[in-house]
PDB file with one MODEL, atoms N, CA, C and O in Angstrom:
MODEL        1
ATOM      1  N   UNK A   1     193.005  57.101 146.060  1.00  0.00           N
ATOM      2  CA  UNK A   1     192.743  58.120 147.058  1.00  0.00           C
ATOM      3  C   UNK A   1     191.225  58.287 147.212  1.00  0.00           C
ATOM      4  O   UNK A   1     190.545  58.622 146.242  1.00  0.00           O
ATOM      5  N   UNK A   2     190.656  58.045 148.490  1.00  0.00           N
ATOM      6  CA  UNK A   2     189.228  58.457 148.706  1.00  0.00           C
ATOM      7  C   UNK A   2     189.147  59.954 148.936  1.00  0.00           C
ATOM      8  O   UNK A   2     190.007  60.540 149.594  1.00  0.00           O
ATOM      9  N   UNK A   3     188.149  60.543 148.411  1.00  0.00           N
ATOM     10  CA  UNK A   3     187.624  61.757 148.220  1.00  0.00           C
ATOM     11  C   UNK A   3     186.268  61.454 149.295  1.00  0.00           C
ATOM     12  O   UNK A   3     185.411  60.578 149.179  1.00  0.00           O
ATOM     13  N   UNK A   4     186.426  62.635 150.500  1.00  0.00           N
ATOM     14  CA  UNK A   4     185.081  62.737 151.341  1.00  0.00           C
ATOM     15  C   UNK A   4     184.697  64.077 151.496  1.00  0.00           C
ATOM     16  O   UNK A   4     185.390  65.063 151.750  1.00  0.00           O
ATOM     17  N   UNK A   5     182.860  63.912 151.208  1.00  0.00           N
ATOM     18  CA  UNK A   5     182.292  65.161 151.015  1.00  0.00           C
ATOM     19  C   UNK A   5     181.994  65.574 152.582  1.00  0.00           C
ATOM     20  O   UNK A   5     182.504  64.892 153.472  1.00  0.00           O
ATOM     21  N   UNK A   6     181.331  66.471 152.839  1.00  0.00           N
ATOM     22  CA  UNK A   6     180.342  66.568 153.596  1.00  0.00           C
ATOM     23  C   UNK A   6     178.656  66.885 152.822  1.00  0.00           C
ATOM     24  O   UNK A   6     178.412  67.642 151.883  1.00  0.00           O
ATOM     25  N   UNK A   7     177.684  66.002 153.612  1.00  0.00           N
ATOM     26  CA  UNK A   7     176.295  65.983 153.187  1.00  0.00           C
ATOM     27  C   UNK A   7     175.880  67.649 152.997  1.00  0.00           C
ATOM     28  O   UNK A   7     176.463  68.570 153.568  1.00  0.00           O
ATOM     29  N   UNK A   8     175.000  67.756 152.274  1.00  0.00           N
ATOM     30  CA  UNK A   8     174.702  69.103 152.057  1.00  0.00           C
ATOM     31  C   UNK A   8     173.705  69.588 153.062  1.00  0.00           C
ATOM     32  O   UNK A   8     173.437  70.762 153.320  1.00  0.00           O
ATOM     33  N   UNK A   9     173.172  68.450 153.617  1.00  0.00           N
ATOM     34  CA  UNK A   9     171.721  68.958 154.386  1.00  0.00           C
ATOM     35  C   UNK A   9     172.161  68.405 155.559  1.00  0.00           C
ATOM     36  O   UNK A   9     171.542  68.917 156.491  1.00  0.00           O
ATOM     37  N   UNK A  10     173.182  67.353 156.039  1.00  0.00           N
ATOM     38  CA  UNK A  10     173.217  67.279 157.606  1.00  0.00           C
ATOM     39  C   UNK A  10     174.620  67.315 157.717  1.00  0.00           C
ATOM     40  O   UNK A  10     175.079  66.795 158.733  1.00  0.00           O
ATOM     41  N   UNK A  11     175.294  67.736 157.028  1.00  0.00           N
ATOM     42  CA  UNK A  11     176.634  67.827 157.173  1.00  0.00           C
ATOM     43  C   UNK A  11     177.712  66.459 157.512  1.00  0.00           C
ATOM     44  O   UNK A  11     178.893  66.651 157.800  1.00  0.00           O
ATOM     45  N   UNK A  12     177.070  65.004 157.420  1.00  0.00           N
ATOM     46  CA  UNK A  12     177.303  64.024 157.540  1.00  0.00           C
ATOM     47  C   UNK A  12     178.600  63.647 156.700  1.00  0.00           C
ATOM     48  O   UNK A  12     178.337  63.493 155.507  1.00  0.00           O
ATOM     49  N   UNK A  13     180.518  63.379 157.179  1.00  0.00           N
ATOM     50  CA  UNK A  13     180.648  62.675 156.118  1.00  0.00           C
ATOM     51  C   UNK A  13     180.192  61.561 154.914  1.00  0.00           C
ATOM     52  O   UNK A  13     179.604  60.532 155.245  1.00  0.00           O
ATOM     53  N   UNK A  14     180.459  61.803 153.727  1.00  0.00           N
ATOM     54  CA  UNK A  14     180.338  60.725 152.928  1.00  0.00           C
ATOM     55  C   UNK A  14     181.038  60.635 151.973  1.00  0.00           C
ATOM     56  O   UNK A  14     181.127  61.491 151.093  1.00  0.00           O
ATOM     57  N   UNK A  15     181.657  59.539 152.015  1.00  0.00           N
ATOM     58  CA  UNK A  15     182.442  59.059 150.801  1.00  0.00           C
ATOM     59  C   UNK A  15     181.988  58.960 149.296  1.00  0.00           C
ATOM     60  O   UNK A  15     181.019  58.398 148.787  1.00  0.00           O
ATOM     61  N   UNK A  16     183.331  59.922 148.595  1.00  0.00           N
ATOM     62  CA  UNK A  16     182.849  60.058 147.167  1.00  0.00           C
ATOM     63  C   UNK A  16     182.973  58.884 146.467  1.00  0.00           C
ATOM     64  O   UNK A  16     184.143  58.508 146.388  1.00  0.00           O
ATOM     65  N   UNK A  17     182.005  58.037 145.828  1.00  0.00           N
ATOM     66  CA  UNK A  17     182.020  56.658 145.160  1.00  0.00           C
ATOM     67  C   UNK A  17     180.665  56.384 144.698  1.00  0.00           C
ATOM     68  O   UNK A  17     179.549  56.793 145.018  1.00  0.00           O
ATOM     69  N   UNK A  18     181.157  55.498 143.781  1.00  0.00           N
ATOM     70  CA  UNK A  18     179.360  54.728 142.598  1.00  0.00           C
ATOM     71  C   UNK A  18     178.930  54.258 143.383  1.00  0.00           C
ATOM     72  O   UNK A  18     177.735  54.551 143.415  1.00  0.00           O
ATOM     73  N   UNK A  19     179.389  53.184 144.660  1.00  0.00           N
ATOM     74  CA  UNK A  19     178.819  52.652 145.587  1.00  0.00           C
ATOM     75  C   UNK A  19     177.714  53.994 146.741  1.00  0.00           C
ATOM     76  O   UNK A  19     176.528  53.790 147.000  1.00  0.00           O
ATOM     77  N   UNK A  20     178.305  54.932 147.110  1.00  0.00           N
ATOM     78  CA  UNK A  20     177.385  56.231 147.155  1.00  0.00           C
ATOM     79  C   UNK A  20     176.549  56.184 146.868  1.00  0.00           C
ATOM     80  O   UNK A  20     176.693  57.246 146.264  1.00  0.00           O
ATOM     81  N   UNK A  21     175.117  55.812 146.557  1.00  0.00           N
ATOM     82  CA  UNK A  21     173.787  56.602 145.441  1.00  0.00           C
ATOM     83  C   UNK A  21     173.105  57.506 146.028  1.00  0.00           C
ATOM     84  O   UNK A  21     171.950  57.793 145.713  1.00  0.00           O
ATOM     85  N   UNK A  22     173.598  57.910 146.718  1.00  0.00           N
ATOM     86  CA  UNK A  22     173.109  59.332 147.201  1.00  0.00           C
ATOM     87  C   UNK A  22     173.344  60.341 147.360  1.00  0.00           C
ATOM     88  O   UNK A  22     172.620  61.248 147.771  1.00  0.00           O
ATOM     89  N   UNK A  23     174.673  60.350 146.982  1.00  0.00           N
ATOM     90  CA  UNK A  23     175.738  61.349 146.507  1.00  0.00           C
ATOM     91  C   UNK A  23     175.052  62.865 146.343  1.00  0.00           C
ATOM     92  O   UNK A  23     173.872  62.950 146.000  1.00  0.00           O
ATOM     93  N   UNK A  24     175.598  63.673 146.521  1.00  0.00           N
ATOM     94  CA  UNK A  24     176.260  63.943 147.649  1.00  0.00           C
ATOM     95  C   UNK A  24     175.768  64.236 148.557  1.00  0.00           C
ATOM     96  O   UNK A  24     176.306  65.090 149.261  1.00  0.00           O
ATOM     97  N   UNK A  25     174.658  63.715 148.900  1.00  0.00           N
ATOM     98  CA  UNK A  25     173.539  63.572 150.343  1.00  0.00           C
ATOM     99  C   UNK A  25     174.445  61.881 150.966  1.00  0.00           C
ATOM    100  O   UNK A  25     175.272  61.104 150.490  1.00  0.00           O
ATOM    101  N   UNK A  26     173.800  61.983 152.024  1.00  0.00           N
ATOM    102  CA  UNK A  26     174.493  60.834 153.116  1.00  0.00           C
ATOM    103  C   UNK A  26     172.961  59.589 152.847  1.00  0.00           C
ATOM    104  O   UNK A  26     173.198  58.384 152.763  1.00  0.00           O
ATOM    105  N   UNK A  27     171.598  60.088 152.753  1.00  0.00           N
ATOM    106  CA  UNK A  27     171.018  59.231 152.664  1.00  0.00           C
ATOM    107  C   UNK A  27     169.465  59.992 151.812  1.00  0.00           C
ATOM    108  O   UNK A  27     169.117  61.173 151.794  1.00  0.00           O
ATOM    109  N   UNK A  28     169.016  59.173 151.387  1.00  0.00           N
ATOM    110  CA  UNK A  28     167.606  59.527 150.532  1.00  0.00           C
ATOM    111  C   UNK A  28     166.531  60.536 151.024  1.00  0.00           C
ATOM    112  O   UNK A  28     165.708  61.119 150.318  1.00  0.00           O
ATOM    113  N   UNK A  29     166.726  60.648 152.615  1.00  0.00           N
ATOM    114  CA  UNK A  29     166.123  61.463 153.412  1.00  0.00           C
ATOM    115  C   UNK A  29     166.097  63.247 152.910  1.00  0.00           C
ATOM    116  O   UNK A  29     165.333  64.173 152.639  1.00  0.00           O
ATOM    117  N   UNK A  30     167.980  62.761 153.073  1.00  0.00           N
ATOM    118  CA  UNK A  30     168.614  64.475 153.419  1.00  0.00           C
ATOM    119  C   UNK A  30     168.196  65.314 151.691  1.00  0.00           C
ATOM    120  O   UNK A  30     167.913  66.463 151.353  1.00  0.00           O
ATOM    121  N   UNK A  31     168.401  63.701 150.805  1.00  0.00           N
ATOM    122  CA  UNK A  31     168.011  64.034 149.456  1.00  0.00           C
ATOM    123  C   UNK A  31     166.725  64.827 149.074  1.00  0.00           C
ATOM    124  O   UNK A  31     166.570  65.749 148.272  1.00  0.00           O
ATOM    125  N   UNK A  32     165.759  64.115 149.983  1.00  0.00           N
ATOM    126  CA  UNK A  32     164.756  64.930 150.024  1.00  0.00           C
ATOM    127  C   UNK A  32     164.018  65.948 150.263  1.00  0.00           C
ATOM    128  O   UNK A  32     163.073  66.474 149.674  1.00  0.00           O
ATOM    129  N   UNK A  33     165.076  66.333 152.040  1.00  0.00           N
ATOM    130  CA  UNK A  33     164.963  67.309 152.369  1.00  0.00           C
ATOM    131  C   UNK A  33     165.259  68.392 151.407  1.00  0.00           C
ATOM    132  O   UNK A  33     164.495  69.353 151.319  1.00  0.00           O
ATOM    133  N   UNK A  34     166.232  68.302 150.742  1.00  0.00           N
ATOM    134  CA  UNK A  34     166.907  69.697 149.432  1.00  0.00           C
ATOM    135  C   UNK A  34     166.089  69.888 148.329  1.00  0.00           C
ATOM    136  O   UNK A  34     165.897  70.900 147.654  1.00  0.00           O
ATOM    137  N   UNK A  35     165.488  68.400 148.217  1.00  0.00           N
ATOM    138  CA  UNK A  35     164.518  68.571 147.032  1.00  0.00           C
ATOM    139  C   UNK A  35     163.443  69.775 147.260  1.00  0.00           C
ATOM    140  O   UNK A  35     163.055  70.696 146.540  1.00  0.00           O
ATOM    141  N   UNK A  36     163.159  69.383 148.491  1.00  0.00           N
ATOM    142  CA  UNK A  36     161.694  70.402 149.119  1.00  0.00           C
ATOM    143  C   UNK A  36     162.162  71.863 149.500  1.00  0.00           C
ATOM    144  O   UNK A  36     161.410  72.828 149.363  1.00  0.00           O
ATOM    145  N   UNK A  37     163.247  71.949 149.911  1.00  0.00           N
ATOM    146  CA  UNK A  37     163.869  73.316 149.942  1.00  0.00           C
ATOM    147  C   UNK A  37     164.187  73.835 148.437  1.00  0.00           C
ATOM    148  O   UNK A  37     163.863  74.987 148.147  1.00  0.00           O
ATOM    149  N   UNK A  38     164.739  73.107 147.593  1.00  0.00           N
ATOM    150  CA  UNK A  38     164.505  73.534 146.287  1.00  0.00           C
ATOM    151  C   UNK A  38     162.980  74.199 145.696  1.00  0.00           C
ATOM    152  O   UNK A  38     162.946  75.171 144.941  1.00  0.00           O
ATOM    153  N   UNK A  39     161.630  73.403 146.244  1.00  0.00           N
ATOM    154  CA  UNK A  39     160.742  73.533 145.595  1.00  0.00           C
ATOM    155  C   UNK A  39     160.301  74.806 146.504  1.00  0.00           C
ATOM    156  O   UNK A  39     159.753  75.776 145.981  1.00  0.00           O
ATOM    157  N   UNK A  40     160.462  74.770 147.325  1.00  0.00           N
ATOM    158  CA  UNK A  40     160.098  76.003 148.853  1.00  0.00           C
ATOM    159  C   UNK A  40     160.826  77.243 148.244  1.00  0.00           C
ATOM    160  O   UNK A  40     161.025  78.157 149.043  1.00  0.00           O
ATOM    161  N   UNK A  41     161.266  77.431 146.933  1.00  0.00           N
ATOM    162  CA  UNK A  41     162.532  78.515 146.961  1.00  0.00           C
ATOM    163  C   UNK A  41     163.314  78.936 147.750  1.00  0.00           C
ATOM    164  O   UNK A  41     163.739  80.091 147.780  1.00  0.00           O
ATOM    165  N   UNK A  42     163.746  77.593 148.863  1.00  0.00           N
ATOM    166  CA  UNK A  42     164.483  78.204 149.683  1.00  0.00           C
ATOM    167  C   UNK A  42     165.662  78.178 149.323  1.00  0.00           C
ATOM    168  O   UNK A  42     166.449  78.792 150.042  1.00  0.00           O
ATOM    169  N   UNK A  43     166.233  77.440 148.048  1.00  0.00           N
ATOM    170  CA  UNK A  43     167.696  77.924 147.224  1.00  0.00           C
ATOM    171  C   UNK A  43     166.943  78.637 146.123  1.00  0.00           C
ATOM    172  O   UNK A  43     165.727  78.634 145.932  1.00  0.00           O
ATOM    173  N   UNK A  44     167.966  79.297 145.378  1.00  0.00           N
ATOM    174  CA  UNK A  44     167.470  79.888 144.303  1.00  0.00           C
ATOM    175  C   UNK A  44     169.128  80.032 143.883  1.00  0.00           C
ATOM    176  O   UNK A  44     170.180  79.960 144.519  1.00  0.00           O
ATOM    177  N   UNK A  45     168.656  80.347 142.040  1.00  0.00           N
ATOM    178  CA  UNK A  45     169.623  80.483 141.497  1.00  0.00           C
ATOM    179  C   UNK A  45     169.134  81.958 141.294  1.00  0.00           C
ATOM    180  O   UNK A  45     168.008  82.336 140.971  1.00  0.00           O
ATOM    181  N   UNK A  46     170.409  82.800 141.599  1.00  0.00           N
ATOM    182  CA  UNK A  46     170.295  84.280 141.378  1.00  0.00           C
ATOM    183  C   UNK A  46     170.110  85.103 139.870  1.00  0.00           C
ATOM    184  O   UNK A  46     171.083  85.139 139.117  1.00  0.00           O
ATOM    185  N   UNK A  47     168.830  85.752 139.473  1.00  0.00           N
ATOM    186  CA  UNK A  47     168.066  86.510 138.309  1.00  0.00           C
ATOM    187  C   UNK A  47     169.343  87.503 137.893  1.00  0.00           C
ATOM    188  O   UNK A  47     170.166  87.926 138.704  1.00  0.00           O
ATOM    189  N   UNK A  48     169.338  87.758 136.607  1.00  0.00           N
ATOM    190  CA  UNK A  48     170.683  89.118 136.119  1.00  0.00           C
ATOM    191  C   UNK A  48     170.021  90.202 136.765  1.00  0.00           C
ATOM    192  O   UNK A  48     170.614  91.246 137.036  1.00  0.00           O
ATOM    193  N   UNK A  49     168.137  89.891 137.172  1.00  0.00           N
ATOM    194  CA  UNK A  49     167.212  91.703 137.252  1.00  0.00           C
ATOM    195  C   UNK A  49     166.246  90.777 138.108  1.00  0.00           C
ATOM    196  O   UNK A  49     165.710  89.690 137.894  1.00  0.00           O
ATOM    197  N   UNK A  50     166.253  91.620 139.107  1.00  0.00           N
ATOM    198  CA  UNK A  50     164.678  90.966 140.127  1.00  0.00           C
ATOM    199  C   UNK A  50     163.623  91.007 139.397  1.00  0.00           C
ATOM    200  O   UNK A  50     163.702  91.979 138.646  1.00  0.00           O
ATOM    201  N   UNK A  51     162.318  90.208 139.194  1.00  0.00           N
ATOM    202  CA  UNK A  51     161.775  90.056 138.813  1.00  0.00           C
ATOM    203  C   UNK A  51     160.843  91.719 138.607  1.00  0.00           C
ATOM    204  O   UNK A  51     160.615  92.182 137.489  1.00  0.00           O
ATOM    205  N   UNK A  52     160.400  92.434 139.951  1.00  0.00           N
ATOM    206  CA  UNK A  52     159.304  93.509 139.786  1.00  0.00           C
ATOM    207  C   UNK A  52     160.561  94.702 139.339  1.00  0.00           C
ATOM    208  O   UNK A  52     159.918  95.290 138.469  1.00  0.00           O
ATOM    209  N   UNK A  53     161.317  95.104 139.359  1.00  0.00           N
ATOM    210  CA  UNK A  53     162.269  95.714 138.491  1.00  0.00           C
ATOM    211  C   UNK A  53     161.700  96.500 137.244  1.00  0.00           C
ATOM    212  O   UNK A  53     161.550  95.829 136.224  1.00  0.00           O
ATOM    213  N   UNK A  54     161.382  97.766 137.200  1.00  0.00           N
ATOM    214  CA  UNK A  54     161.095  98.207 135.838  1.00  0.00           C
ATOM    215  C   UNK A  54     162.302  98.025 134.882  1.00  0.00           C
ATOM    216  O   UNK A  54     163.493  98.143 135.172  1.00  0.00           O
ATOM    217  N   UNK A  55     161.733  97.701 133.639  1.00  0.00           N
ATOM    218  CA  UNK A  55     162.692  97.545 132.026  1.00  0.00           C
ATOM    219  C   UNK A  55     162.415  98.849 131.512  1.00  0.00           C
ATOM    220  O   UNK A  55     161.364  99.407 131.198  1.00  0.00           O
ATOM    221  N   UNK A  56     164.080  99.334 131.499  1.00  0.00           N
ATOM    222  CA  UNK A  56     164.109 100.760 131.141  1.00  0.00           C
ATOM    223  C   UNK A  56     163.994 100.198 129.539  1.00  0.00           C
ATOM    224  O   UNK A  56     163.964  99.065 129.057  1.00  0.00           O
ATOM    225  N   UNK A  57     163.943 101.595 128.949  1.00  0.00           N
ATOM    226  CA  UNK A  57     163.598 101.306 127.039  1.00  0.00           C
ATOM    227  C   UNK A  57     164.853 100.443 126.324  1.00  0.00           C
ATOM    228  O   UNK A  57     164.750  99.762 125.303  1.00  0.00           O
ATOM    229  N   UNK A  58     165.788 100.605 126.945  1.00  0.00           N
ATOM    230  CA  UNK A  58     167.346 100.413 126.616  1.00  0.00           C
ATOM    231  C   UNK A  58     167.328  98.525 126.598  1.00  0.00           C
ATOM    232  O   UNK A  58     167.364  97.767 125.628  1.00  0.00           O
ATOM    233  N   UNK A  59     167.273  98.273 127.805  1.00  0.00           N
ATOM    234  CA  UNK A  59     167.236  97.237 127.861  1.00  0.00           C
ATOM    235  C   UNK A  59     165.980  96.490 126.892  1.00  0.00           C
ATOM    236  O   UNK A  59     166.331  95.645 126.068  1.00  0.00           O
ATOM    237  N   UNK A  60     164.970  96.734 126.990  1.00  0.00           N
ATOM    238  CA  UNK A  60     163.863  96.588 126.304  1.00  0.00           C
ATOM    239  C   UNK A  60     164.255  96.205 124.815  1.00  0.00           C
ATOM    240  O   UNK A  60     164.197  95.038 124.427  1.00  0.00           O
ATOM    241  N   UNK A  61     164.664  97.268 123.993  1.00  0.00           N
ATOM    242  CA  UNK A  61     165.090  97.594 122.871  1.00  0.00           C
ATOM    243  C   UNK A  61     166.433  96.096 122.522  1.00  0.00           C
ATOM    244  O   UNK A  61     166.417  95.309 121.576  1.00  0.00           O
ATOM    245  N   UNK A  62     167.356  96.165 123.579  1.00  0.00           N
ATOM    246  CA  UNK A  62     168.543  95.198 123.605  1.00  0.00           C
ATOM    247  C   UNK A  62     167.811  93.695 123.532  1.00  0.00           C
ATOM    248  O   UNK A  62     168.090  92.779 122.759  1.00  0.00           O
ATOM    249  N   UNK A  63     166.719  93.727 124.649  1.00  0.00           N
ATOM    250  CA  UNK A  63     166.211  92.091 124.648  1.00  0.00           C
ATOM    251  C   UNK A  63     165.362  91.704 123.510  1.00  0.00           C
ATOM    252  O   UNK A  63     164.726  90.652 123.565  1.00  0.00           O
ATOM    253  N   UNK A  64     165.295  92.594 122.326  1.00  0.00           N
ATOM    254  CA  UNK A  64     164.401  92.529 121.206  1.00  0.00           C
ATOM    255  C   UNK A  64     165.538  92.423 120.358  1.00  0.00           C
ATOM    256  O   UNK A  64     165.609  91.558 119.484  1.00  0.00           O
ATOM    257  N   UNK A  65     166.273  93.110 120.535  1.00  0.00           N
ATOM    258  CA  UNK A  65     167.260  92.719 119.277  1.00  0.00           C
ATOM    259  C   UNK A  65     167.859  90.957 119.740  1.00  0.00           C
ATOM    260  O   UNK A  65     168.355  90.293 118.830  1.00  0.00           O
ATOM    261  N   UNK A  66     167.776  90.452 120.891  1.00  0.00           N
ATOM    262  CA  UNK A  66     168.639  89.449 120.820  1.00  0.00           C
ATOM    263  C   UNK A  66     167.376  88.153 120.533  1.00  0.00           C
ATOM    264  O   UNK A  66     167.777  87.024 120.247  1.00  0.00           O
ATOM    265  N   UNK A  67     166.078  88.393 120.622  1.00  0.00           N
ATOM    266  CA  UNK A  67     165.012  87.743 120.202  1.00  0.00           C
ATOM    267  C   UNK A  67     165.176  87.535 118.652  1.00  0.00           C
ATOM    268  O   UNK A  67     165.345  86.463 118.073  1.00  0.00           O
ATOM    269  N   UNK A  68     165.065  89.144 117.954  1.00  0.00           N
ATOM    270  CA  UNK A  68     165.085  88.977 116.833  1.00  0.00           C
ATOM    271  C   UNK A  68     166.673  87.913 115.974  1.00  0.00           C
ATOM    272  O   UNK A  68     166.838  87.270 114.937  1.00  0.00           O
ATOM    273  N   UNK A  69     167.390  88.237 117.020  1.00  0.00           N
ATOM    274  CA  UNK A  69     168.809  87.099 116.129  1.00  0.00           C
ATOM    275  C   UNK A  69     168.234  86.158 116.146  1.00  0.00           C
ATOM    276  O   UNK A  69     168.352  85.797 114.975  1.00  0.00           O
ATOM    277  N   UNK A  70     167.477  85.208 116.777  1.00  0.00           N
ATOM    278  CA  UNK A  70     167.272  83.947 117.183  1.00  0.00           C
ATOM    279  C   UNK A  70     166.318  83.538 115.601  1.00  0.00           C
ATOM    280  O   UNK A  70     165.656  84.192 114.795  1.00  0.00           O
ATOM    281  N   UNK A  71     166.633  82.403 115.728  1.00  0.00           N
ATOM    282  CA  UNK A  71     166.720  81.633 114.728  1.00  0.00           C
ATOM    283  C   UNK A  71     165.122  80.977 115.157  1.00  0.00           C
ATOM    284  O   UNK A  71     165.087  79.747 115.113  1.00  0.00           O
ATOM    285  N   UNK A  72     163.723  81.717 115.590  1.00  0.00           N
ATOM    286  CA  UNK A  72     162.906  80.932 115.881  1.00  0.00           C
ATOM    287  C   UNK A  72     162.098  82.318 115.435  1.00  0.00           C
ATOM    288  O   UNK A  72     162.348  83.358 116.044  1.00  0.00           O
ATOM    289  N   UNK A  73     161.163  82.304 114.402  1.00  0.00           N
ATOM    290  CA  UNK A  73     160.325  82.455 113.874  1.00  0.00           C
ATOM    291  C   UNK A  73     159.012  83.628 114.817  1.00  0.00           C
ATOM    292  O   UNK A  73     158.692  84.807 114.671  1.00  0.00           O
ATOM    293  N   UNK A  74     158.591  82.558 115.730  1.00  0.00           N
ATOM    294  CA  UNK A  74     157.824  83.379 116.685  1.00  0.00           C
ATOM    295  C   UNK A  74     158.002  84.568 117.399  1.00  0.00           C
ATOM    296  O   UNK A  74     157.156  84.908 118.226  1.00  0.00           O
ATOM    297  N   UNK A  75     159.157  85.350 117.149  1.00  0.00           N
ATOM    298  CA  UNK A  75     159.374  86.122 117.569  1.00  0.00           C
ATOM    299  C   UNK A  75     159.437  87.573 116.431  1.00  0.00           C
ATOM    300  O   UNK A  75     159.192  88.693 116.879  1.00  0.00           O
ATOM    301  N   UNK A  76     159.740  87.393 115.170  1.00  0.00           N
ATOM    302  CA  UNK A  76     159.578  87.961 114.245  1.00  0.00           C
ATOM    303  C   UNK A  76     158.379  88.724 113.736  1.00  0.00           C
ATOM    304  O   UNK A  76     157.293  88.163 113.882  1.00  0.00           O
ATOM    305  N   UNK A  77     158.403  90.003 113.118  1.00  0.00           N
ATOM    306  CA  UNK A  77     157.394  90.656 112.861  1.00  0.00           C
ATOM    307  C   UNK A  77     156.916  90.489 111.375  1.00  0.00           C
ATOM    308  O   UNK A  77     157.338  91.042 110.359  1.00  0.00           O
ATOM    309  N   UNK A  78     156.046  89.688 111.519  1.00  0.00           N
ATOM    310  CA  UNK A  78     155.407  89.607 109.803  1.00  0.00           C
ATOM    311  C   UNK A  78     154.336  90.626 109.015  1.00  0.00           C
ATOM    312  O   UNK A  78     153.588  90.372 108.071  1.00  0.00           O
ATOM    313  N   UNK A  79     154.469  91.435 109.495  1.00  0.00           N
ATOM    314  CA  UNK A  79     153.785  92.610 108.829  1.00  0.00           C
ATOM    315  C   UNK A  79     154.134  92.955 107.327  1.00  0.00           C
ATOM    316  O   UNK A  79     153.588  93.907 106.769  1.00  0.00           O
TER     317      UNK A  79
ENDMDL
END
């Protein structure tokens, strides 16, 4: 059974297969185009907290305790 996508950037069928290498773009172009919209932030993967967002104490306090579990040194208070 062939499996057909549509291209992400021109909406072009294309057939799902190894023969494909451009998967799931239709050609190296459209590939590129997404690349640059990737770098443009024009996708984004969505933050748990917008970035300018004040950190109430709560949270603050929570993201220190889950630092301190971590098994990496640099984060620890050597006093």
């Amino acid at each position: 059974m062939t499996t057909t996508i549509q291209c992400p950037t021109c909406k072009t069928p294309v057939i799902w297969q190894a023969e494909s290498v451009f998967r799931p773009f239709c050609s190296e172009r459209c590939k590129l185009i997404d690349l640059g919209d990737w770098a443009a932030e024009n996708h984004r993967i969505p933050d748990k907290m917008p970035i300018d967002a004040a950190l109430s104490e709560a949270y603050l306090a929570e993201l220190e305790q889950e630092m301190m579990a971590q098994d990496n040194q640099f984060f620890k208070n050597t006093d």
